[in-house]
N, CA, C and O atoms as a GROMACS GRO file, in nm:
protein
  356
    1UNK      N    1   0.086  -0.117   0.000
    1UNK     CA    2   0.000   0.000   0.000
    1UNK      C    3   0.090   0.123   0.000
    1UNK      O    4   0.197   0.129   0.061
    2UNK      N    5   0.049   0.199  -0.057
    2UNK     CA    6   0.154   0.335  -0.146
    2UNK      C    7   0.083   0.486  -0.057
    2UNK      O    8   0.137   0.593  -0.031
    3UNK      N    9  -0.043   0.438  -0.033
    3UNK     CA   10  -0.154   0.553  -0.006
    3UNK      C   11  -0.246   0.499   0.053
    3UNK      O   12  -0.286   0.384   0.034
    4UNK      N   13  -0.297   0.599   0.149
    4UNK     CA   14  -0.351   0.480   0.235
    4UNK      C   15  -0.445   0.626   0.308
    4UNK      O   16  -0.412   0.734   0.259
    5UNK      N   17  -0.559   0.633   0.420
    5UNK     CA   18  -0.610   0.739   0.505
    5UNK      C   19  -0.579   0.646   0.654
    5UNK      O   20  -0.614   0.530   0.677
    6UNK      N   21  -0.495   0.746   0.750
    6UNK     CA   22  -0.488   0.742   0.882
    6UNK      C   23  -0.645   0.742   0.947
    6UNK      O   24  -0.724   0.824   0.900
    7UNK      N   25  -0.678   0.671   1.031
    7UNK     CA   26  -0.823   0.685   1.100
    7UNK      C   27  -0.760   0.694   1.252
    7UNK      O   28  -0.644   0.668   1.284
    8UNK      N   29  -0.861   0.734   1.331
    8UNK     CA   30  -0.842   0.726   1.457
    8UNK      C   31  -0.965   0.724   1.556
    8UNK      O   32  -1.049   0.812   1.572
    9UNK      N   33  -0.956   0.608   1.617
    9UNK     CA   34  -1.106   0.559   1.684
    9UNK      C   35  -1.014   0.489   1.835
    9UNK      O   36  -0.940   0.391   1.837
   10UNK      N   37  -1.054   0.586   1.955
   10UNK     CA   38  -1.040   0.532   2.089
   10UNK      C   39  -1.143   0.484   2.195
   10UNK      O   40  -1.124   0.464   2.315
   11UNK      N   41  -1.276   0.469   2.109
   11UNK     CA   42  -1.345   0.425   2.158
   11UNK      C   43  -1.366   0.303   2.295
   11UNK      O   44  -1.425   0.206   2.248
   12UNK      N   45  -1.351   0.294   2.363
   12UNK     CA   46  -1.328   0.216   2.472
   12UNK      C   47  -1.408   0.094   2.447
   12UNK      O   48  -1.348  -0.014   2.443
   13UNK      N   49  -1.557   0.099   2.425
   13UNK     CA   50  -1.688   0.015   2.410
   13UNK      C   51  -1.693  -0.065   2.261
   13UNK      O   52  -1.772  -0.156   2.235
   14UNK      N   53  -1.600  -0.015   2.176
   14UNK     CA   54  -1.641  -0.101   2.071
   14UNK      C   55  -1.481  -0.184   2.048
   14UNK      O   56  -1.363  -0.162   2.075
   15UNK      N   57  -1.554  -0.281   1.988
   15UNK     CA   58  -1.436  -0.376   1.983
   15UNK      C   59  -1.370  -0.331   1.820
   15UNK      O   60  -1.420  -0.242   1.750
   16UNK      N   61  -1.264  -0.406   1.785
   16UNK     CA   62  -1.184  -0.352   1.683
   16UNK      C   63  -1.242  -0.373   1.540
   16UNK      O   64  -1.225  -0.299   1.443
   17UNK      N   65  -1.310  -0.484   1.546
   17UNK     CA   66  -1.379  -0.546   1.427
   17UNK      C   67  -1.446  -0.368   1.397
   17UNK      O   68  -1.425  -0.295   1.300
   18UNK      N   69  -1.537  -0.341   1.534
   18UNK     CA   70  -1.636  -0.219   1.467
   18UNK      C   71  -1.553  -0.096   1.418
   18UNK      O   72  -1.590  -0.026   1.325
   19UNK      N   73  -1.419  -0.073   1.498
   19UNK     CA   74  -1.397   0.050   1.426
   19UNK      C   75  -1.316   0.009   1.288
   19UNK      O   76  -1.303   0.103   1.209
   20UNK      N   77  -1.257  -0.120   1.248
   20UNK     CA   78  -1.214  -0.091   1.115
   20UNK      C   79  -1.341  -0.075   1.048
   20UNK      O   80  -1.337   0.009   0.959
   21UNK      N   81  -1.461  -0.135   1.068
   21UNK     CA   82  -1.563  -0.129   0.973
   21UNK      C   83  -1.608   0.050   0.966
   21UNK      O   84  -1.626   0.110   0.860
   22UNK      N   85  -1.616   0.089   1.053
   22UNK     CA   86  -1.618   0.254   1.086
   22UNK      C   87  -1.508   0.292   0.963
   22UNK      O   88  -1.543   0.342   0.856
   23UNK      N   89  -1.423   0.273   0.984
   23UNK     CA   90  -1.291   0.336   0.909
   23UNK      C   91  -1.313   0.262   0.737
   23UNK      O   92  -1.302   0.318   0.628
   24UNK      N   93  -1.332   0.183   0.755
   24UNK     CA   94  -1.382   0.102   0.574
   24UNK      C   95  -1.512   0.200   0.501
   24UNK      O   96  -1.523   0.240   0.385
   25UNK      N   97  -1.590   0.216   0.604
   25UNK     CA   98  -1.700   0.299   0.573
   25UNK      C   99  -1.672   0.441   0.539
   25UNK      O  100  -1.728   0.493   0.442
   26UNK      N  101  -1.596   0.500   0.605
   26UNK     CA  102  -1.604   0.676   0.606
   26UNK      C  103  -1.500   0.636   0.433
   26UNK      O  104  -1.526   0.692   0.327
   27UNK      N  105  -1.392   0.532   0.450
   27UNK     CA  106  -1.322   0.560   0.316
   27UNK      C  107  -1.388   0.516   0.216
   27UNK      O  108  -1.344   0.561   0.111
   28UNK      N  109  -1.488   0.436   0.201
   28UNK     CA  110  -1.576   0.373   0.079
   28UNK      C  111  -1.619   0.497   0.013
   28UNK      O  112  -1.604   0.533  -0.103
   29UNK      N  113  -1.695   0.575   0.146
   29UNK     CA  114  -1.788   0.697   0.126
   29UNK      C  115  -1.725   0.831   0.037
   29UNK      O  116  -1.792   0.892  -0.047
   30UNK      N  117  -1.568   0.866   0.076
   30UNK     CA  118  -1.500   0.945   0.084
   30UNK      C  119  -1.411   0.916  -0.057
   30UNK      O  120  -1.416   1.005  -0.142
   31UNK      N  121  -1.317   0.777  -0.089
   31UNK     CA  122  -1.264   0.749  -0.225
   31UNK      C  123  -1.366   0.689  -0.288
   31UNK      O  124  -1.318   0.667  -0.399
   32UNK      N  125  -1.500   0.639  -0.290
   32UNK     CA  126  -1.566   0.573  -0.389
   32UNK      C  127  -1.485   0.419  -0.378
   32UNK      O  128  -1.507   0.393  -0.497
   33UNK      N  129  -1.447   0.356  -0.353
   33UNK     CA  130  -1.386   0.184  -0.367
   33UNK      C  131  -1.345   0.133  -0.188
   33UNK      O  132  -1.297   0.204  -0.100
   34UNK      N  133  -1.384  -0.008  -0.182
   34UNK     CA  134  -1.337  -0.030  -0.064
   34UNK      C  135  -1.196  -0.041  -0.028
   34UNK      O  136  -1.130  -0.027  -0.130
   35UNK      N  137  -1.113  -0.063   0.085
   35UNK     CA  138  -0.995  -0.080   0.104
   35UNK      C  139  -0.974  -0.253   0.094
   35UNK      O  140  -1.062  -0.338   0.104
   36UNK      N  141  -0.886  -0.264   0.081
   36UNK     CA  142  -0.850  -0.402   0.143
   36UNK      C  143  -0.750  -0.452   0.212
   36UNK      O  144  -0.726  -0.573   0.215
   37UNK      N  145  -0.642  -0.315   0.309
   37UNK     CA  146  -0.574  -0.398   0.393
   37UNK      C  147  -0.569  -0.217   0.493
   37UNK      O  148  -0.597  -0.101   0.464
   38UNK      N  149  -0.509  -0.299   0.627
   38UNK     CA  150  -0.534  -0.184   0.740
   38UNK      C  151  -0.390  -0.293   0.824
   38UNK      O  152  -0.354  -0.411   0.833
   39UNK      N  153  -0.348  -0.137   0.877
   39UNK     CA  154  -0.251  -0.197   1.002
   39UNK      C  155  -0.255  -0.127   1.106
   39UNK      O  156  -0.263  -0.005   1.097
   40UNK      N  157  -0.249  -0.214   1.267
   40UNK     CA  158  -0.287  -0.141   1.320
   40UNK      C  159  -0.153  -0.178   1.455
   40UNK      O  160  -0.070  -0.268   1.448
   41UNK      N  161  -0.165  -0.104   1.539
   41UNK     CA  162  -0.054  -0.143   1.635
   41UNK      C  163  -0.040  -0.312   1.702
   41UNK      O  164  -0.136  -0.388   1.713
   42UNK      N  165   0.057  -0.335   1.730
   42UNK     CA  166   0.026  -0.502   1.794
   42UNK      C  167  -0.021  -0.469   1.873
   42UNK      O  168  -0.128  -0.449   1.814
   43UNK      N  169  -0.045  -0.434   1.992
   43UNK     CA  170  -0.102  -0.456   2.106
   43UNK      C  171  -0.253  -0.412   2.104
   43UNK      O  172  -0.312  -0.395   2.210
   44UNK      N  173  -0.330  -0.390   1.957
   44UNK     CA  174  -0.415  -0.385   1.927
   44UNK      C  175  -0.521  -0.536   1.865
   44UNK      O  176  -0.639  -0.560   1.843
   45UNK      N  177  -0.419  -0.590   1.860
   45UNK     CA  178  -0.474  -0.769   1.838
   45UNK      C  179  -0.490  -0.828   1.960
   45UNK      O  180  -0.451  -0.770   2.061
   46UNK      N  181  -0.540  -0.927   1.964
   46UNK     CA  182  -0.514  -1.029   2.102
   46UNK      C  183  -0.450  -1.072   2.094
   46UNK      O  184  -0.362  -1.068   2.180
   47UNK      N  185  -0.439  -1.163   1.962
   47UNK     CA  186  -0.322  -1.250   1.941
   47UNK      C  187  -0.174  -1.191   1.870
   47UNK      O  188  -0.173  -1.102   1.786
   48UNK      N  189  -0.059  -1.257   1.920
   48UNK     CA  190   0.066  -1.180   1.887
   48UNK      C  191   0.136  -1.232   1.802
   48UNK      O  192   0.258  -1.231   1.823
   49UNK      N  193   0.084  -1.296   1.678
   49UNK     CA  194   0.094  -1.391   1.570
   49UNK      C  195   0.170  -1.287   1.472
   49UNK      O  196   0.187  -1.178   1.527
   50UNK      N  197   0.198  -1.291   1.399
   50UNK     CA  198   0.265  -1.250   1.247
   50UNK      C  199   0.182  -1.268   1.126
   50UNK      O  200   0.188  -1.211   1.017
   51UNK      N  201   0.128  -1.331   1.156
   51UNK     CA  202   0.030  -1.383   1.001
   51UNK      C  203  -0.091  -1.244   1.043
   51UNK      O  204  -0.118  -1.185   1.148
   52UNK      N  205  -0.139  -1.235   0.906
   52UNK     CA  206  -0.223  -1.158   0.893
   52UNK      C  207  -0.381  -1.161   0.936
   52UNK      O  208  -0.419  -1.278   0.939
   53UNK      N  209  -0.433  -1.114   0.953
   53UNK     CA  210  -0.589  -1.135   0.983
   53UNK      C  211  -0.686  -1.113   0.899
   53UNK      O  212  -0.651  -1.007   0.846
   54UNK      N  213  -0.774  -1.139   0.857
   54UNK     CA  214  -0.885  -1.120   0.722
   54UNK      C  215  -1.019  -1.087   0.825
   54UNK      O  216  -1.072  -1.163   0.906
   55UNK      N  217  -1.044  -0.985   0.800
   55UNK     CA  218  -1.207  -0.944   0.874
   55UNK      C  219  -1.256  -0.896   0.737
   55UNK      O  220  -1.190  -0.832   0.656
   56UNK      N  221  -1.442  -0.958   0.722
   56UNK     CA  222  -1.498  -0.943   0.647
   56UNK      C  223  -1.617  -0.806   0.685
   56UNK      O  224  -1.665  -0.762   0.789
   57UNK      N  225  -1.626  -0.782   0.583
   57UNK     CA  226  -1.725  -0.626   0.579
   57UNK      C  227  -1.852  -0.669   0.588
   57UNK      O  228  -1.894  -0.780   0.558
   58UNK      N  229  -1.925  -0.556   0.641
   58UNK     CA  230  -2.087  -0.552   0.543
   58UNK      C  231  -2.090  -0.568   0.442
   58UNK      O  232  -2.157  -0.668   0.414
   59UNK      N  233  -2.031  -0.498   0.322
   59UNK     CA  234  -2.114  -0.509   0.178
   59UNK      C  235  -1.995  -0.645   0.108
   59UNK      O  236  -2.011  -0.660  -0.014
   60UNK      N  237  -1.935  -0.697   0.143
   60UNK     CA  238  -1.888  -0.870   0.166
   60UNK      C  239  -1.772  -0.893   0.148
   60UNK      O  240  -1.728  -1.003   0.116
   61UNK      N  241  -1.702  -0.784   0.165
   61UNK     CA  242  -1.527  -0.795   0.086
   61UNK      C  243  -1.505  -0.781   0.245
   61UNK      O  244  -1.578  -0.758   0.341
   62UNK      N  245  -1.326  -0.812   0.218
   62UNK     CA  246  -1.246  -0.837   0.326
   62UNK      C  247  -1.126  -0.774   0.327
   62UNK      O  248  -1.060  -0.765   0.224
   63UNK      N  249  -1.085  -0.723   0.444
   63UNK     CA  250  -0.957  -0.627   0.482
   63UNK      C  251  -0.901  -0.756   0.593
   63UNK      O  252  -0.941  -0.838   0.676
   64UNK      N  253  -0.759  -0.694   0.517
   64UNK     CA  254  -0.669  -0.781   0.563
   64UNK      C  255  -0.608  -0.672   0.671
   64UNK      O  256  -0.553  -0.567   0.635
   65UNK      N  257  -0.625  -0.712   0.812
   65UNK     CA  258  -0.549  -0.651   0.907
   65UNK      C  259  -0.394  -0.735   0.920
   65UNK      O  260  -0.372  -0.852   0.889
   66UNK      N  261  -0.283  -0.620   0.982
   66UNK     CA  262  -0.164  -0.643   0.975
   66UNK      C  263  -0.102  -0.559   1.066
   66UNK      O  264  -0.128  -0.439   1.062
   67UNK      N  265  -0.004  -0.618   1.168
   67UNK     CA  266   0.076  -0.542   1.272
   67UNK      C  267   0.122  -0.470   1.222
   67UNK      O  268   0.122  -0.483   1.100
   68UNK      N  269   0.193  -0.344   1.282
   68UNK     CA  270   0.302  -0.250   1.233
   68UNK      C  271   0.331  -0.100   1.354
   68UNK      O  272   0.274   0.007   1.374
   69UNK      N  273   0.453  -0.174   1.416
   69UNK     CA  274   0.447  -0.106   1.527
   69UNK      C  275   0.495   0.075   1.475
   69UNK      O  276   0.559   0.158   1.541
   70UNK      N  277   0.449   0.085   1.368
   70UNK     CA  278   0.488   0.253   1.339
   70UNK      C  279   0.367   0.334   1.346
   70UNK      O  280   0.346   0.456   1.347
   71UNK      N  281   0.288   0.223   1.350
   71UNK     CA  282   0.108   0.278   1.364
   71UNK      C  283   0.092   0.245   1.538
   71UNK      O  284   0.098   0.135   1.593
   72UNK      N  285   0.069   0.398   1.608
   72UNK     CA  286   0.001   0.403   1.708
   72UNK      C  287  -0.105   0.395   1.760
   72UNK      O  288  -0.194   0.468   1.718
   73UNK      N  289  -0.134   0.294   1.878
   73UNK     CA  290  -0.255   0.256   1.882
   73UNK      C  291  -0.364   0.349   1.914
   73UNK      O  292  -0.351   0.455   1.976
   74UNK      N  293  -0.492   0.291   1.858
   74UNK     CA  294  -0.586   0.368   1.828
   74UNK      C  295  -0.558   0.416   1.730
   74UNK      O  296  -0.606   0.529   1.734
   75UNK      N  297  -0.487   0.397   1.602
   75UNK     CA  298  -0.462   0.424   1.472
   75UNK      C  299  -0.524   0.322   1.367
   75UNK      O  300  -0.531   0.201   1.391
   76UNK      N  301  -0.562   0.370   1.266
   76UNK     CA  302  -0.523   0.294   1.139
   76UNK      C  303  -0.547   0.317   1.054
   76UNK      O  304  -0.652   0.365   1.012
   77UNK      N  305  -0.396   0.270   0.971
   77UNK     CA  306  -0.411   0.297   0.830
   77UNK      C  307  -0.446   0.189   0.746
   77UNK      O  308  -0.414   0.070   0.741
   78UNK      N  309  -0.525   0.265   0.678
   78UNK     CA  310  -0.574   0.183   0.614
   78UNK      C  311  -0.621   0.214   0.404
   78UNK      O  312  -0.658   0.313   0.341
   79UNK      N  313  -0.602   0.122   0.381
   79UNK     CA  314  -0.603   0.152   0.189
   79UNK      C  315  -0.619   0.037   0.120
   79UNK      O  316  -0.660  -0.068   0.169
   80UNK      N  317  -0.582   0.057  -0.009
   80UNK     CA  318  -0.613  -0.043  -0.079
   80UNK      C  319  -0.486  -0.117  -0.149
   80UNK      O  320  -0.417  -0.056  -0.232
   81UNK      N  321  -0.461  -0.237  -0.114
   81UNK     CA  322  -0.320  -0.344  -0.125
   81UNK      C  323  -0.320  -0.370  -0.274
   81UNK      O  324  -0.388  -0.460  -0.323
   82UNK      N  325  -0.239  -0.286  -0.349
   82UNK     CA  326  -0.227  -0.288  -0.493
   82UNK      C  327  -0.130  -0.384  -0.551
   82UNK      O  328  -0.088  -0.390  -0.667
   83UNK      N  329  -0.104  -0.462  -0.444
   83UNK     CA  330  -0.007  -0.653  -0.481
   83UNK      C  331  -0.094  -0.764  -0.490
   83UNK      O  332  -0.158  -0.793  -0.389
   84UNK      N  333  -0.108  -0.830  -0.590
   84UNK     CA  334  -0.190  -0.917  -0.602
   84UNK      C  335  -0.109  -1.056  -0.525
   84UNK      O  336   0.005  -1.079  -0.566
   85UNK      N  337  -0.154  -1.130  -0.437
   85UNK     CA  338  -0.103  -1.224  -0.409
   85UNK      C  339  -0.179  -1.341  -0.458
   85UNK      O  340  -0.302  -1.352  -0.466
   86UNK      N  341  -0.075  -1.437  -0.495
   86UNK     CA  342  -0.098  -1.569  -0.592
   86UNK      C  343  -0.130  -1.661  -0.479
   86UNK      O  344  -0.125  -1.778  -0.519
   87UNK      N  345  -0.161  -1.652  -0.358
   87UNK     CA  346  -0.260  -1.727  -0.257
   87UNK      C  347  -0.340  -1.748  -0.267
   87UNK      O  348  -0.372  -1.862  -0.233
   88UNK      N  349  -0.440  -1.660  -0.321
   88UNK     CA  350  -0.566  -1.658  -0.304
   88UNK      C  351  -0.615  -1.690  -0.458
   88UNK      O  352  -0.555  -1.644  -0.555
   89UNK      N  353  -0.740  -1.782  -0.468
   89UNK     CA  354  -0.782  -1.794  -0.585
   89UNK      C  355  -0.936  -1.741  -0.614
   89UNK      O  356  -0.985  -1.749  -0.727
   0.00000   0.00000   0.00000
């Protein structure tokens, strides 16, 4: 990701799933296309894994969440992953 919009949600009460969907939403609304990858601080996961995470949207696509301790928590950036990976079919 080359370009991407910073979000910022410290919401205490909602869990993380809701604010990337918050943050997928304002950018759908705002660039016209969904994102498909967001990173957010580790200590923003539960788990302290390396592999990536896939959370699915409302309108049915999926953002790939990803650590990156340069993003402070209660951050995320988030955009659209312009590498096609040969994983997925």
């Amino acid at each position: 990701m080359n370009i991407g919009m910073l979000w910022f949600d410290n919401d205490p009460k909602a869990e993380i799933n809701m604010k990337i969907e918050r943050a997928v939403a304002f950018y759908r609304t705002k660039y016209g296309k969904s994102p498909n990858l967001c990173f957010v601080h580790p200590s923003m996961l539960q788990s302290a894994t390396d592999e990536p995470k896939r959370l699915p949207n409302q309108n049915g696509s999926v953002v790939e969440v990803r650590t990156s301790r340069s993003v402070l928590p209660n951050h995320f950036w988030i955009g659209v992953n312009n590498t096609s990976t040969s994983a997925e079919s």
